[in-house]
PyMOL Python script that loads the backbone (N, CA, C, O; Angstrom):
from pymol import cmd

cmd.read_pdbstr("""\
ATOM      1  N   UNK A   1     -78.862 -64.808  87.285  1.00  0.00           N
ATOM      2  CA  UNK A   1     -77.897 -65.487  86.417  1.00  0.00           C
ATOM      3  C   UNK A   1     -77.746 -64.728  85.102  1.00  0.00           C
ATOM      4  O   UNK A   1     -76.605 -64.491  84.705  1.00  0.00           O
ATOM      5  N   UNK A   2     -78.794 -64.332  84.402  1.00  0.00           N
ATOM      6  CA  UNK A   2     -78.705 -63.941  83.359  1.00  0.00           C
ATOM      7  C   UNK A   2     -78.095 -62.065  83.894  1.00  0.00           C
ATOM      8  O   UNK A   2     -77.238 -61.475  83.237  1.00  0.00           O
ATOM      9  N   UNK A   3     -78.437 -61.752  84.532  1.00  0.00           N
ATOM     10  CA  UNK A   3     -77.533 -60.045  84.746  1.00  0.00           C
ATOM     11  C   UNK A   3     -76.265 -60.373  84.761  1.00  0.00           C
ATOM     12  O   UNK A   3     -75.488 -59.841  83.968  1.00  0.00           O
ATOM     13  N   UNK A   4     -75.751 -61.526  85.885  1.00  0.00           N
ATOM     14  CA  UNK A   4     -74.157 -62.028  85.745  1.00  0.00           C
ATOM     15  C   UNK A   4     -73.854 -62.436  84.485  1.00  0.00           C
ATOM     16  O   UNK A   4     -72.711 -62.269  84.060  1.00  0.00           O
ATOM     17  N   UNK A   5     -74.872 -63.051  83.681  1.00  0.00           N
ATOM     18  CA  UNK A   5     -74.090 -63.000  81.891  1.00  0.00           C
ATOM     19  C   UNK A   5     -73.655 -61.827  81.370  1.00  0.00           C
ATOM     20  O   UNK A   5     -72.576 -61.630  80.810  1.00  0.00           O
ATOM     21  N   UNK A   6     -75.046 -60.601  81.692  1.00  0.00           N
ATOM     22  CA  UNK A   6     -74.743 -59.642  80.893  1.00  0.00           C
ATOM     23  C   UNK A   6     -73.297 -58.652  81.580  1.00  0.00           C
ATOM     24  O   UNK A   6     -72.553 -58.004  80.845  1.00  0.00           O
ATOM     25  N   UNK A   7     -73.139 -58.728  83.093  1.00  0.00           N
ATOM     26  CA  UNK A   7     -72.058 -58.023  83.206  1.00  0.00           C
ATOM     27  C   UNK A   7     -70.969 -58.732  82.337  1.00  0.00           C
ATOM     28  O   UNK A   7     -70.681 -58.114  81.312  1.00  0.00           O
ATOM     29  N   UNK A   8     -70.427 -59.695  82.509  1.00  0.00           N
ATOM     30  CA  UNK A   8     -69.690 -60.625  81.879  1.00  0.00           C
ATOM     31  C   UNK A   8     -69.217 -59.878  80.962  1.00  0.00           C
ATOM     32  O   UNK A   8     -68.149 -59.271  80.882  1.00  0.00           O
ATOM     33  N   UNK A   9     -70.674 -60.027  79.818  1.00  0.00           N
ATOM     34  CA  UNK A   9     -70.652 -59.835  78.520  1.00  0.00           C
ATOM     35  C   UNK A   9     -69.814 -58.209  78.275  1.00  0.00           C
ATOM     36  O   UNK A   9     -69.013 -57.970  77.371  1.00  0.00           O
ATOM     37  N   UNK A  10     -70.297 -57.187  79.412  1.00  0.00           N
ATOM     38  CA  UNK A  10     -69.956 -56.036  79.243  1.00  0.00           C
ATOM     39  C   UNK A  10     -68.553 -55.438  80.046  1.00  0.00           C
ATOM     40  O   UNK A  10     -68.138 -54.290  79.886  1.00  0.00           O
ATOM     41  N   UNK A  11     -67.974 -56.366  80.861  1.00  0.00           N
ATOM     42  CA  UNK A  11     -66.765 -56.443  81.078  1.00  0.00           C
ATOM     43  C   UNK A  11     -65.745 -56.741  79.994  1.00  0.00           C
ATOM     44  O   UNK A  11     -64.629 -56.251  79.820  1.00  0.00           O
ATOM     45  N   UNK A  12     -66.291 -57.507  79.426  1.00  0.00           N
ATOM     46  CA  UNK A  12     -65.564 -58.549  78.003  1.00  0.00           C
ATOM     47  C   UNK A  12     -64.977 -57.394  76.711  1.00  0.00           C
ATOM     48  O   UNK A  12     -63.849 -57.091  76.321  1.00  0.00           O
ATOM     49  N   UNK A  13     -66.137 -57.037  76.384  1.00  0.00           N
ATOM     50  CA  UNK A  13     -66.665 -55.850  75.881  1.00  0.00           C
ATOM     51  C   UNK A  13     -65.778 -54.705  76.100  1.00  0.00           C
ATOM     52  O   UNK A  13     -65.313 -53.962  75.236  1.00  0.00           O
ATOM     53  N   UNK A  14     -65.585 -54.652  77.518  1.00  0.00           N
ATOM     54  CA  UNK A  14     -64.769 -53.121  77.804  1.00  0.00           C
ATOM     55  C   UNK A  14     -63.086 -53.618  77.898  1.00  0.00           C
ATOM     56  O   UNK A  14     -62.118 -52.861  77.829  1.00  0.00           O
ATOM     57  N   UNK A  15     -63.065 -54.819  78.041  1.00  0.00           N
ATOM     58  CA  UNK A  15     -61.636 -55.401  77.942  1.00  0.00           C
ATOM     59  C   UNK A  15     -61.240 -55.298  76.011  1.00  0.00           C
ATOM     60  O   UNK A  15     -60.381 -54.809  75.278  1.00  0.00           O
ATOM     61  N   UNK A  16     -62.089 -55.843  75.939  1.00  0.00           N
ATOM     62  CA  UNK A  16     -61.684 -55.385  73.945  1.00  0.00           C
ATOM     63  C   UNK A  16     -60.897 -54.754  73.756  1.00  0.00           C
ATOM     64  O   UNK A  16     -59.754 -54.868  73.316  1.00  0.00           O
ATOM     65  N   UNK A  17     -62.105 -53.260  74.444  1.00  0.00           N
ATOM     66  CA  UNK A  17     -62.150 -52.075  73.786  1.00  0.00           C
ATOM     67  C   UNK A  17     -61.045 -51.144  74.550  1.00  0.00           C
ATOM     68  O   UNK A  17     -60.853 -49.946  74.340  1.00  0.00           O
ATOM     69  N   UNK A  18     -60.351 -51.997  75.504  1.00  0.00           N
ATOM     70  CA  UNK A  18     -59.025 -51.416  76.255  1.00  0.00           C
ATOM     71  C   UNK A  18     -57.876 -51.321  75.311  1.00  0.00           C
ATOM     72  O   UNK A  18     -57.159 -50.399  74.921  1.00  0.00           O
ATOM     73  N   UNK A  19     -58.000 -53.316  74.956  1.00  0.00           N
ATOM     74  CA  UNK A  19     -56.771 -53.931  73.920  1.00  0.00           C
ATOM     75  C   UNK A  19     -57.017 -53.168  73.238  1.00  0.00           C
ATOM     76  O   UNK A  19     -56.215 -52.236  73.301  1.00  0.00           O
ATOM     77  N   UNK A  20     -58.217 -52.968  72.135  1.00  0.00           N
ATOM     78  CA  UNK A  20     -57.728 -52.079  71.081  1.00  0.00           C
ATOM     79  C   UNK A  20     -57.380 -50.824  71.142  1.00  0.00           C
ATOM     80  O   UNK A  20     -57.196 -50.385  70.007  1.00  0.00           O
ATOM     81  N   UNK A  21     -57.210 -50.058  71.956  1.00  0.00           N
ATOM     82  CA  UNK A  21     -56.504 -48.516  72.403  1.00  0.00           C
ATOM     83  C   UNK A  21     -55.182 -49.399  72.246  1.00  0.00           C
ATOM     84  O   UNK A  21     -54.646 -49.339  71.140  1.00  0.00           O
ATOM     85  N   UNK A  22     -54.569 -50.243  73.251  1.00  0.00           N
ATOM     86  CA  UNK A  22     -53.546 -50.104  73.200  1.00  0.00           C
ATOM     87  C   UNK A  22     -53.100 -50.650  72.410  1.00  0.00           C
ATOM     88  O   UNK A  22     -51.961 -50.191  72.494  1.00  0.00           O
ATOM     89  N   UNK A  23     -53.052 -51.595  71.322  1.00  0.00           N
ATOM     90  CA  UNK A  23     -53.012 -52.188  69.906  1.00  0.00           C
ATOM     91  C   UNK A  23     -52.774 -50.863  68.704  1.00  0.00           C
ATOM     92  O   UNK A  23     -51.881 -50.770  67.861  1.00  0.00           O
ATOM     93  N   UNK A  24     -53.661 -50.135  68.925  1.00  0.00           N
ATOM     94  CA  UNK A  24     -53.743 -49.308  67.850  1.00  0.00           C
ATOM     95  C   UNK A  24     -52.533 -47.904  68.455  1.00  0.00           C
ATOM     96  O   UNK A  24     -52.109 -47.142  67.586  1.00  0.00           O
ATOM     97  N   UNK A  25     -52.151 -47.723  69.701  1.00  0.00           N
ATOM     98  CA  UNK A  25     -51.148 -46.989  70.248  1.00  0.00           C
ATOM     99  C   UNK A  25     -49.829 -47.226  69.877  1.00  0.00           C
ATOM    100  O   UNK A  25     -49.032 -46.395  69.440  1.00  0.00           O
ATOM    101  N   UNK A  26     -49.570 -48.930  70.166  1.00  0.00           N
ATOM    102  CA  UNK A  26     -48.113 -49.356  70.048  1.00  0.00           C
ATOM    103  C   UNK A  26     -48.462 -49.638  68.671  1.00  0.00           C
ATOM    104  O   UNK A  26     -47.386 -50.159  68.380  1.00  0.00           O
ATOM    105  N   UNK A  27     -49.249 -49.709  67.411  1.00  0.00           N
ATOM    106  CA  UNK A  27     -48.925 -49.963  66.111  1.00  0.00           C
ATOM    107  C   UNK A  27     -48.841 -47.961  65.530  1.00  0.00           C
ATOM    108  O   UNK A  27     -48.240 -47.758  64.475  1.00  0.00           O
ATOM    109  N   UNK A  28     -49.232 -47.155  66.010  1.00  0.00           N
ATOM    110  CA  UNK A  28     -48.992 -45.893  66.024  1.00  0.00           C
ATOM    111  C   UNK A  28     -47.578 -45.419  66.345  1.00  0.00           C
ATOM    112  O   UNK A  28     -47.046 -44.506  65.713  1.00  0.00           O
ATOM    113  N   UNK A  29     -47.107 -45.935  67.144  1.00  0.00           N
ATOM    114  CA  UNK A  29     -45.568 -45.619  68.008  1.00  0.00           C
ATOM    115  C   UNK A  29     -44.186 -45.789  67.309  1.00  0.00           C
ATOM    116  O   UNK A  29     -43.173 -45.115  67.125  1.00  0.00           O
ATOM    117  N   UNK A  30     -44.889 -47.647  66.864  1.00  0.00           N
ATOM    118  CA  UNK A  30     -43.925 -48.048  66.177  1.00  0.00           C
ATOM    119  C   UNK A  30     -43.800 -47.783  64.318  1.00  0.00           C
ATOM    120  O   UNK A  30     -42.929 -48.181  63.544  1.00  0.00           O
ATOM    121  N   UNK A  31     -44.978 -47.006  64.067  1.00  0.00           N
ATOM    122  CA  UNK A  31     -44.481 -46.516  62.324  1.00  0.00           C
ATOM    123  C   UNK A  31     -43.444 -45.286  62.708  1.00  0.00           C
ATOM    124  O   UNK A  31     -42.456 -45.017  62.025  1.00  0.00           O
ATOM    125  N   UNK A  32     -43.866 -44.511  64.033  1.00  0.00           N
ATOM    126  CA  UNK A  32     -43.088 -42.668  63.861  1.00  0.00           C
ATOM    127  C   UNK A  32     -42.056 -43.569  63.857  1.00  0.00           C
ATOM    128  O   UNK A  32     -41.416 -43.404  62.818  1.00  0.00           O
ATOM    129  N   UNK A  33     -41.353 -44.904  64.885  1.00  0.00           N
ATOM    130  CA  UNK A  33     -40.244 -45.527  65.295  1.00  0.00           C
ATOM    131  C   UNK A  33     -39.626 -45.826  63.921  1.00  0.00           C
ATOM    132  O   UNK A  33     -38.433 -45.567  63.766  1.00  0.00           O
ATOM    133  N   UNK A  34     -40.447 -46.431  62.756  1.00  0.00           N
ATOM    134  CA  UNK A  34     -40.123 -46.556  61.154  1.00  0.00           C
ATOM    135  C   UNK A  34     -39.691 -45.345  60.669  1.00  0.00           C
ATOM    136  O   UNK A  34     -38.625 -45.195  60.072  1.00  0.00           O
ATOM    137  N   UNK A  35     -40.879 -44.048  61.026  1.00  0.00           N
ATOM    138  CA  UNK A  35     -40.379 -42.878  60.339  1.00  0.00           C
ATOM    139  C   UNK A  35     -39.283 -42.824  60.526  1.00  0.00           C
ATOM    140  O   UNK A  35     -38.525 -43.234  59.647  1.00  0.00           O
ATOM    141  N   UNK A  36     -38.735 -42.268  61.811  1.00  0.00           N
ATOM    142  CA  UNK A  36     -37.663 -41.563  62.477  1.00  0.00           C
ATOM    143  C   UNK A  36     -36.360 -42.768  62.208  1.00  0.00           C
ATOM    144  O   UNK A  36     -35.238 -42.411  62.568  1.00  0.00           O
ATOM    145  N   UNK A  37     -36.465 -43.769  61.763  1.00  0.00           N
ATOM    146  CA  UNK A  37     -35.336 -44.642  61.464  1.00  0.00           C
ATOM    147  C   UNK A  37     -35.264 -44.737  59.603  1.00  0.00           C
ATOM    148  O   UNK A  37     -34.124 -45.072  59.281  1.00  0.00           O
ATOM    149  N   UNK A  38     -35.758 -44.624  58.937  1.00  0.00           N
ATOM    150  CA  UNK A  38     -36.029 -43.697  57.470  1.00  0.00           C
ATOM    151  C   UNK A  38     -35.451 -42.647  57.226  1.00  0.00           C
ATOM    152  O   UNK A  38     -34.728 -42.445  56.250  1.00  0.00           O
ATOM    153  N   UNK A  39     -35.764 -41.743  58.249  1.00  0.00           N
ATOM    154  CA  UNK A  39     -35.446 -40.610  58.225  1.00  0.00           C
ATOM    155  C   UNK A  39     -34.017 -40.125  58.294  1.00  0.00           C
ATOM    156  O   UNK A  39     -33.553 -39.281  57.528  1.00  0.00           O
ATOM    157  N   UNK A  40     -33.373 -40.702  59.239  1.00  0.00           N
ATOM    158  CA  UNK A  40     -31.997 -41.234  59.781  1.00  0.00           C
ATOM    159  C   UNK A  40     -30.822 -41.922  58.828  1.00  0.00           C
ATOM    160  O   UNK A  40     -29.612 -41.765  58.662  1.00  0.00           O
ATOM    161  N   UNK A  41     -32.089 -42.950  58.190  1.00  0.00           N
ATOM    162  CA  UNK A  41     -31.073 -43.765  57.346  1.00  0.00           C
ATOM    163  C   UNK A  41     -30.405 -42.443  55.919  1.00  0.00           C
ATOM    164  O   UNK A  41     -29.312 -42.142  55.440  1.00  0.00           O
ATOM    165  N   UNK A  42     -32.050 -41.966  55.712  1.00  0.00           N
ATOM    166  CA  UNK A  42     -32.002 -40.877  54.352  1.00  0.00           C
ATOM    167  C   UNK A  42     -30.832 -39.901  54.600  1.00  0.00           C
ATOM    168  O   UNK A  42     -29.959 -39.626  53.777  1.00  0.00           O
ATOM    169  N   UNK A  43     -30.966 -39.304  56.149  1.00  0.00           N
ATOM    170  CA  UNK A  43     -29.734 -38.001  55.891  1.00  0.00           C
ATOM    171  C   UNK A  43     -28.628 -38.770  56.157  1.00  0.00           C
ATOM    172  O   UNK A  43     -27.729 -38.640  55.326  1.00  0.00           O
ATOM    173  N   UNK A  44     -28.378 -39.679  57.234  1.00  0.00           N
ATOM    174  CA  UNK A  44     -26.701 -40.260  57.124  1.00  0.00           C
ATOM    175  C   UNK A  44     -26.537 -41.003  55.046  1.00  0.00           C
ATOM    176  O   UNK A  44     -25.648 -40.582  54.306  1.00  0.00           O
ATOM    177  N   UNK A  45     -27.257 -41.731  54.729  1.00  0.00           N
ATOM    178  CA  UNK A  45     -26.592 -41.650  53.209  1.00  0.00           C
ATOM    179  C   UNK A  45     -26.449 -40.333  52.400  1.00  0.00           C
ATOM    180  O   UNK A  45     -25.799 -40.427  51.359  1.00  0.00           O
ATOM    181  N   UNK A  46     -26.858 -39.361  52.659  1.00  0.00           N
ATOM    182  CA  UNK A  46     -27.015 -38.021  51.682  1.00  0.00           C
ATOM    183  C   UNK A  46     -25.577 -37.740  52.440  1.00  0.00           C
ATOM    184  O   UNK A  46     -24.723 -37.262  51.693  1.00  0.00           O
ATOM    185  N   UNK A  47     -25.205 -37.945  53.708  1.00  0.00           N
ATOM    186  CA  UNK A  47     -24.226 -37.303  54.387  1.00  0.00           C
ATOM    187  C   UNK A  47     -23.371 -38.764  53.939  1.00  0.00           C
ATOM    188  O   UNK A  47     -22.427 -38.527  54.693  1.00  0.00           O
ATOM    189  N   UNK A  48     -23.216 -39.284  53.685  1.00  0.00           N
ATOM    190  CA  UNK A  48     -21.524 -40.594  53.072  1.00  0.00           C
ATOM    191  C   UNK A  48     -21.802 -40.042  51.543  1.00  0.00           C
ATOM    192  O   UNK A  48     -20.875 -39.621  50.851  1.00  0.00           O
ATOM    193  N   UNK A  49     -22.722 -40.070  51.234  1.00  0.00           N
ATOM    194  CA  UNK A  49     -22.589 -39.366  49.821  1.00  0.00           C
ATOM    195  C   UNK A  49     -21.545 -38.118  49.519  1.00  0.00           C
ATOM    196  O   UNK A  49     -20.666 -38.059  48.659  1.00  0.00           O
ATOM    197  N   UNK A  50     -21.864 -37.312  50.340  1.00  0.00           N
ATOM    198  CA  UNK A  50     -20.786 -35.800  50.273  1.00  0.00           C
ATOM    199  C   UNK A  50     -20.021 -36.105  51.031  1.00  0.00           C
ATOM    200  O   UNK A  50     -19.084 -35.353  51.301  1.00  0.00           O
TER     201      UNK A  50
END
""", "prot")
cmd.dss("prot")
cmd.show_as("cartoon", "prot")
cmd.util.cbc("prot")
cmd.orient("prot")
């Protein structure tokens, strides 16, 4: 009983540590997605400007 806790525990554990890869991927993805729409906004106004 108690080994079936500890797998548990270390399944649990490796499920975390999945979410946080992919948590920290799609919050990575979506700033370049900020950059690259910044970036966009900056040269189309420099370009209505001239």
């Amino acid at each position: 009983m108690v080994s079936f806790r500890n797998l548990f525990e270390f399944v649990a554990v490796l499920e975390i540590n999945e979410l946080s890869k992919v948590i920290i991927s799609i919050i990575s993805t979506l700033r370049q997605v900020q950059v690259a729409i910044f970036f966009t906004s900056m040269a189309a106004s420099i370009l209505l400007i001239k």
